[in-house]
KEKE-281075 format. One record per residue (C-alpha): x, y, z; residue in one letter. Coordinates in Angstrom, 3 decimals, padded with zeros to 6 digits. Each point is the difference from the previous one (the first is absolute). Layout:
N
         xx         yy         zz   residuo
          X          Y          Z         a
...
This chain:
334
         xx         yy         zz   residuo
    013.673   -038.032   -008.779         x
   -003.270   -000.469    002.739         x
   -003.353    000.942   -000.653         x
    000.477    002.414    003.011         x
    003.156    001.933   -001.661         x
   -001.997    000.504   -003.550         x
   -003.511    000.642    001.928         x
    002.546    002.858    001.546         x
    001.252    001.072   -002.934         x
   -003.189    000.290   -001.674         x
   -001.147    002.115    002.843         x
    002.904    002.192   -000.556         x
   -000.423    000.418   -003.719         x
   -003.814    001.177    000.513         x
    000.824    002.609    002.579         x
    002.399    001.033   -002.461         x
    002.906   -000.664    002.910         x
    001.893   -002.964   -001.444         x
    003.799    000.685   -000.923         x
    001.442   -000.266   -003.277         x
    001.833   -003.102    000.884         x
   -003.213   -001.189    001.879         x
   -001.757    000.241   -003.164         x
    002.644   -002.296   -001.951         x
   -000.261   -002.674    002.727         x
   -004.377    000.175   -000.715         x
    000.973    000.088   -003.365         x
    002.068   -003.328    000.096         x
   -002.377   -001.928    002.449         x
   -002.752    000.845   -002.627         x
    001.411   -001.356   -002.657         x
    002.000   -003.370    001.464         x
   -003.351   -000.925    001.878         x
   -002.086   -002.321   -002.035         x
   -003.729   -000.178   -000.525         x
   -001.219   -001.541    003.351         x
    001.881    002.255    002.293         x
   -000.819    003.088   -002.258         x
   -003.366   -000.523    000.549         x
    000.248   -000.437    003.356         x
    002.201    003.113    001.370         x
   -002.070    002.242   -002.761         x
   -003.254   -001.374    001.976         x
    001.046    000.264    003.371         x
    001.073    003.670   -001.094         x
   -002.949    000.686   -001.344         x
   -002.305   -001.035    003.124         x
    002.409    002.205    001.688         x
   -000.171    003.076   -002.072         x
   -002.814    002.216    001.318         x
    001.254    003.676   -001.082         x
   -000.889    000.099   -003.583         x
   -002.408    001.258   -002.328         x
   -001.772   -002.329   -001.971         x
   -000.402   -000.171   -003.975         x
   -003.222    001.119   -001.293         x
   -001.741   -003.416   -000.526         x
   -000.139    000.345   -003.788         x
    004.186    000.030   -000.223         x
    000.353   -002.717    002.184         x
   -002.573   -002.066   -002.569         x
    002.087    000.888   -002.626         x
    003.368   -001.073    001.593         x
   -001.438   -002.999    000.690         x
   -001.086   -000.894   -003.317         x
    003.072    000.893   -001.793         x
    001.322   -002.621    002.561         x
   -002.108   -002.810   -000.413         x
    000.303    000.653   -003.807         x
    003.856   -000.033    000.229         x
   -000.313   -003.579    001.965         x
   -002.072   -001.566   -002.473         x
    002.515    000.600   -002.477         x
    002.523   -001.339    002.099         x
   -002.232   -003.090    000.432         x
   -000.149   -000.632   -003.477         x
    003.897   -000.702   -000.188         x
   -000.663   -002.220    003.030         x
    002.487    001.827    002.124         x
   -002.484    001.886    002.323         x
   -000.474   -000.127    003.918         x
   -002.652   -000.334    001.624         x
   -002.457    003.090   -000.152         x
   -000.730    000.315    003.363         x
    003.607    000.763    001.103         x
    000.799    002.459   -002.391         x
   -003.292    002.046    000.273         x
    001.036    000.377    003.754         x
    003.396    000.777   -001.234         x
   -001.696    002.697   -002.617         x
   -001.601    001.128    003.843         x
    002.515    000.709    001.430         x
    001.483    002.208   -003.332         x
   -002.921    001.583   -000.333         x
    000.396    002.008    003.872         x
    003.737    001.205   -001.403         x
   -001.978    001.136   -003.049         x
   -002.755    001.703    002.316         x
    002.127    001.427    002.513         x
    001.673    002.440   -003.699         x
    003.451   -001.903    000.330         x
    002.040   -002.138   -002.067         x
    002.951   -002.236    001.069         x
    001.452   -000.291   -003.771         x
    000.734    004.015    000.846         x
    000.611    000.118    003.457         x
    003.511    000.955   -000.309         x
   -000.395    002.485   -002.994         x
   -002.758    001.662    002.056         x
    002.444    000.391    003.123         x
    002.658    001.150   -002.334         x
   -002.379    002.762   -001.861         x
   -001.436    001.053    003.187         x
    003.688    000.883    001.594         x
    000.930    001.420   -003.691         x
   -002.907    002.641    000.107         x
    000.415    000.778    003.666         x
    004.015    001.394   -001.137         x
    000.182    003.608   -001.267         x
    002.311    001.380   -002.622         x
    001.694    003.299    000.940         x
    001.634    002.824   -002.222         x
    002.388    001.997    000.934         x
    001.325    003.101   -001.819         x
    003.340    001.156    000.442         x
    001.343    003.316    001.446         x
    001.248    001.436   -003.303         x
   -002.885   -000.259   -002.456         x
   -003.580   -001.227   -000.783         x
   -001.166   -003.285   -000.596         x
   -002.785   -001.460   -002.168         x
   -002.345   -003.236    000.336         x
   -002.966   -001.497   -001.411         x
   -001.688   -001.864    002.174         x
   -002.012   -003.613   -000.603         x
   -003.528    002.310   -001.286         x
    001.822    001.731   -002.467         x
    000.605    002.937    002.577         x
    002.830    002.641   -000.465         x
    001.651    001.269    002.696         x
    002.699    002.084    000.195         x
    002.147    000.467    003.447         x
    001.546    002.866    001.150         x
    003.575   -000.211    002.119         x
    000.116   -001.714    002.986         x
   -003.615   -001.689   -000.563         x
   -001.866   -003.173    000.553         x
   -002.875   -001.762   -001.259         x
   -001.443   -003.210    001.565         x
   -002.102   -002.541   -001.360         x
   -001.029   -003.551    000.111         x
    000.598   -002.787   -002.269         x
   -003.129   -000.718   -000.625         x
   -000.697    003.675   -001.088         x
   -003.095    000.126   -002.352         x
   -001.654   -003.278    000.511         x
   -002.623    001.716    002.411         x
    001.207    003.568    000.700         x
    002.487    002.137   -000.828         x
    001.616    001.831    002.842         x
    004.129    001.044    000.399         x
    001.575    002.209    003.023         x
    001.673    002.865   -000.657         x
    002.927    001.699    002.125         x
    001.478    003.004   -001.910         x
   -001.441    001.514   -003.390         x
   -001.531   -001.653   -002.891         x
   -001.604    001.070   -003.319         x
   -002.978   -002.867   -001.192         x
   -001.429   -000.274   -003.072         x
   -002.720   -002.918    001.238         x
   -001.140   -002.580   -002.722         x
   -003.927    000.467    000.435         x
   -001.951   -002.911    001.467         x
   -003.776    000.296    000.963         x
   -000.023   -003.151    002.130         x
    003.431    001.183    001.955         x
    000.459    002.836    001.638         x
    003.719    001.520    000.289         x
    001.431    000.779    003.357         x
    002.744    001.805    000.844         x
    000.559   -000.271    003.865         x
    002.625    001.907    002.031         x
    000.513    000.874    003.759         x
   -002.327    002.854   -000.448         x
   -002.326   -000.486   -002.986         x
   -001.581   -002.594   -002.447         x
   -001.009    001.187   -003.219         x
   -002.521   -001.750   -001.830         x
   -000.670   -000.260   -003.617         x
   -000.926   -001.793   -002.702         x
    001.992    001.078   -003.133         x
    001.991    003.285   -000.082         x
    003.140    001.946    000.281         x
    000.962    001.734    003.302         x
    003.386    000.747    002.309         x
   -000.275   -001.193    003.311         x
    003.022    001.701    002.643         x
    000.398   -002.219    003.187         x
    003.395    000.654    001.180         x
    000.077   -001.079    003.611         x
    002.085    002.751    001.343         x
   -002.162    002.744   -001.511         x
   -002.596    001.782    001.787         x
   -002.927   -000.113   -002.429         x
   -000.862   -003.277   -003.106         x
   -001.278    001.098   -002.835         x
   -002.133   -000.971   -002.711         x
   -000.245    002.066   -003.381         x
   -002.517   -001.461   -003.040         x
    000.903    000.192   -003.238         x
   -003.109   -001.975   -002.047         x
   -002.780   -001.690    001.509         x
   -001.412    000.070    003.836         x
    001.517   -001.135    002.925         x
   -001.392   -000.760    003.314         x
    002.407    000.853    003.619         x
   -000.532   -000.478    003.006         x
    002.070    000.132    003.084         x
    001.107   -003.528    001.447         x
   -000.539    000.715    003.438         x
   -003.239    001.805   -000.875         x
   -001.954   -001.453   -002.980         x
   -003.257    001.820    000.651         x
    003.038    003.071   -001.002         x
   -000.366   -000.131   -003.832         x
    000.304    002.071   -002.968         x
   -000.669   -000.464   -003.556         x
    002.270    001.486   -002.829         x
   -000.856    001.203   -003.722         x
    003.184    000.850   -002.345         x
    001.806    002.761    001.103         x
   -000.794   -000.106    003.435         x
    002.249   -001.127    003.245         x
   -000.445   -001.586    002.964         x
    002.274    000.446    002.722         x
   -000.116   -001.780    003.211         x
    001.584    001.958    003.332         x
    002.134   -002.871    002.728         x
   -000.412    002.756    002.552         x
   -003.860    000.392   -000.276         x
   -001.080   -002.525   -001.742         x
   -002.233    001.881   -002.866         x
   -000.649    000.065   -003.136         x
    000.320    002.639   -002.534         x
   -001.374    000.382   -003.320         x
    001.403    002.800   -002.595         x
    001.011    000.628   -003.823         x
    003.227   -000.766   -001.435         x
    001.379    000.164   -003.119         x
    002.046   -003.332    000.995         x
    003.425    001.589   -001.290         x
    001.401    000.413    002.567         x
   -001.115   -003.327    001.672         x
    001.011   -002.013   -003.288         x
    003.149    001.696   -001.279         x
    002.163   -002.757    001.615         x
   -001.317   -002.507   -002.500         x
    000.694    001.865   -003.261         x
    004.250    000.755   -000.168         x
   -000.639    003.798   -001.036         x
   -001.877    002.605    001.866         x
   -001.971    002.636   -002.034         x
   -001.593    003.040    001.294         x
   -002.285    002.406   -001.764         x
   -001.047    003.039    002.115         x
    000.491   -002.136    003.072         x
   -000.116    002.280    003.715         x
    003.562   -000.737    001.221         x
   -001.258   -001.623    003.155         x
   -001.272   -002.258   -002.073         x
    003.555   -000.432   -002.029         x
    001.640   -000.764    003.315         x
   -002.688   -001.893    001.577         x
    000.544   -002.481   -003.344         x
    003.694    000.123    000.723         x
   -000.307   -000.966    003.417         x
   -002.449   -003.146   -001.057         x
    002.473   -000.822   -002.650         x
    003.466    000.039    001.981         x
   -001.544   -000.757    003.436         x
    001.345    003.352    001.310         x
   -001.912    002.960    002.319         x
    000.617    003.607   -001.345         x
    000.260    003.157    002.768         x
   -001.033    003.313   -002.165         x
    000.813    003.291    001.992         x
   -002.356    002.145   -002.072         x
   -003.247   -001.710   -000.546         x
   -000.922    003.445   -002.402         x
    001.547   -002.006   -003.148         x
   -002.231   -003.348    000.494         x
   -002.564    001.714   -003.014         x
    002.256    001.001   -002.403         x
   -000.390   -002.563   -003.022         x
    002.604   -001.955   -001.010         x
    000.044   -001.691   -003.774         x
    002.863   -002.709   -000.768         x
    001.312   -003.637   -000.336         x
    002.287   -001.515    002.062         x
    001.883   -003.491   -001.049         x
    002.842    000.165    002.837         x
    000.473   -002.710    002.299         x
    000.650    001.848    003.056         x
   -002.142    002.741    002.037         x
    003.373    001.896    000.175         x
    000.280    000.334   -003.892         x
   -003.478    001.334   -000.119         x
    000.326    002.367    002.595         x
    003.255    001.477   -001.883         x
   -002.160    000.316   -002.924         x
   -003.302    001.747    002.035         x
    002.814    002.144    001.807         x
    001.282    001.609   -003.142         x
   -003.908    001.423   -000.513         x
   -000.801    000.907    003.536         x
    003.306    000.955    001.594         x
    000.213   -002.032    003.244         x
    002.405   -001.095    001.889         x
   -000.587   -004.228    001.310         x
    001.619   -002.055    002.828         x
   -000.396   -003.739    000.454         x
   -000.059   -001.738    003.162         x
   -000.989   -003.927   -000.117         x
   -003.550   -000.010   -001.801         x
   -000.713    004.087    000.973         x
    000.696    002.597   -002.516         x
    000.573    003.561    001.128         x
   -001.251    002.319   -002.604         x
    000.863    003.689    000.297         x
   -002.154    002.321   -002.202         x
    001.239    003.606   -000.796         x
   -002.537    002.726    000.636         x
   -001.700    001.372   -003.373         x
């Protein structure tokens, strides 16, 4: 190989440009050149080389010494070269070491750098839940038809996932990394704590509802828009207007998907069927709004809204029709 073609290549592995296969062919050259014409091409690069920042004086001392010290040994076995070439040699090392790279771990770099760039995506199904724990220790547990996002690399200097659909967290607290949940609406921010987030794309509002700790939300195409959260308290974002609101929740109705029972102690029943609705992704149509106070106590364990509603029927007396995700409920008149 020419001086030219690894002066080239040298070029192209301090820009940080040279190809994987480029690399193999420095790689090569370096190590089938002997001592004359490694001291040469390593000079001439050197002389070269303007764009670099220097070693503080004191390291490059030491490098040198450890150097010379190694040679002298050498010398002593009688199988040493002469100094002068391989101090200029140790030059020419010393920019790689100066410029932060490393051509033993070139490759791995390369190959860790594309590794952390990939994301690893969960999916839950249409029929159930699903539960993860992510890298930190995280639990997370995914409603149907939801997705979290996050990068490989997740928790070596942040810890961030996307959200599209509902999930409950219970974050593993870390001081020195915030938690981020980001969706197409709203990030929440926190450190360590237990929260829902609802991010359904089709849905009109997302939804944030605390369950321990603090959270911080803002809206993502307005962060000066943000909110804080103590337990107990909601914050729901509106598409259409693009506000925030802040209000008190018991979180039952906003969590009963993750439990597989619902219980109800002297709950209003617009509350019952506003849980019902979060748990079986239906809308319910009342025709008498007068009942929406009257307290309801029970548990439910069925798996279907339509078994709960034959169960709520026999109390209240209504009549219900179903059509796609709407429910018709009829009230009789007291």
């Amino acid at each position: 190989m020419t001086e030219n073609r690894i002066l080239d290549l040298l070029r192209k592995y301090h820009s940080g440009q040279i190809s994987k296969e480029e690399f193999e062919q420095l790689r090569t050259a370096v190590n089938c050149a002997d001592d004359e014409e490694l001291k040469t091409f390593l000079h001439n690069h050197w002389d070269k080389f303007e764009d670099y920042s220097p070693l503080p004086k004191e390291k490059v001392r030491t490098l040198y010494g450890h150097l010379q010290q190694r040679m002298k040994r050498v010398s002593i076995n009688g199988t040493s070269k002469r100094p002068s070439y391989w101090l200029q040699v140790a030059a020419g090392f010393l920019l790689i070491v100066a410029t932060g790279f490393s051509i033993a771990f070139f490759s791995q770099r390369n190959e860790m750098q594309q590794l952390s760039a990939q994301s690893v995506t969960i999916r839950s199904g249409e029929s159930a839940p699903s539960s993860i724990q992510l890298p930190d220790g995280t639990e997370v547990r995914l409603n149907v038809n939801s997705t979290l996002t996050y990068q490989q690399d997740f928790g070596q200097t942040d810890r961030s996932v996307t959200l599209s659909g509902e999930g409950y967290f219970k974050v593993k607290r870390d001081e020195n990394k915030r938690f981020v949940v980001h969706t197409d609406g709203i990030d929440v921010t926190v450190l360590g704590t237990t929260f829902n987030v609802y991010a359904y794309e089709d849905r009109g509002f997302y939804e944030m509802a605390l369950i321990e700790g603090h959270v911080c939300v803002n809206a993502t195409t307005s962060p000066d828009k943000m909110l804080y959260a103590n337990p107990n308290e909601k914050i729901t974002y509106n598409k259409r207007t693009g506000d925030l609101s802040l209000e008190t929740t018991s979180a039952k109705a906003e969590t009963a998907w993750v439990s597989d029972e619902l219980v109800f102690r002297h709950e209003p029943l617009r509350e019952v069927f506003r849980c019902l609705e979060r748990r079986f992704g239906v809308t319910f149509c009342v025709n008498d709004t007068t009942f929406e106070n009257d307290a309801y106590t029970g548990v439910f364990r069925e798996k279907s809204v339509e078994a709960v509603l034959d169960i709520l029927r026999q109390h209240y007396g209504f009549k219900y029709k179903r059509v796609g995700d709407e429910i018709y409920i009829h009230m009789k008149t007291r």
